[in-house]
C-alpha positions, 0 to 999 in steps of 0.5 A: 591033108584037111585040104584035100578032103575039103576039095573032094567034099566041095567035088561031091557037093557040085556032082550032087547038084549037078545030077539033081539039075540033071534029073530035074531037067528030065522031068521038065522035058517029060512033062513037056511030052505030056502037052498036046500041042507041038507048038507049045512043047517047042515054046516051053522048051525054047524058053525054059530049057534053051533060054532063048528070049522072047524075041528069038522065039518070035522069029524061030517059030514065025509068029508075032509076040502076041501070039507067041505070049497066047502060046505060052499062056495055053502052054502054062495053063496046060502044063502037067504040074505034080500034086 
């Protein structure tokens, strides 16, 4: 029925952005592998992949604020972007 073919388009929809998130992730993550720095491939993929907060990130990597607010600056301003 029209409702069928209205769930399946729905289904199709939710798959194709699914895989679109999915590819988009991988790509954030390769980027991420570019940086020369460990700790800010940590920091980035703490906040933007895992979504931790800021304060968990603190205490996860040991540093203050500051110094987790110095590597995430150096970790933007490095950040591989795409032309």
């Amino acid at each position: 029925a029209a409702s069928d073919v209205y769930k399946r388009q729905i289904q199709r929809d939710v798959a194709e952005k699914v895989a679109y998130l999915i590819s988009l992730r991988d790509e954030i993550n390769m980027r991420i592998d570019m940086l020369d720095s460990h700790e800010e491939q940590i920091l980035l993929r703490y906040r933007y992949l895992d979504g931790f907060s800021w304060d968990e990130i603190e205490h996860m990597m040991c540093v203050s604020k500051s110094t987790v607010h110095r590597i995430h600056g150096s970790a933007l301003q490095n950040f591989p972007v795409p032309d």
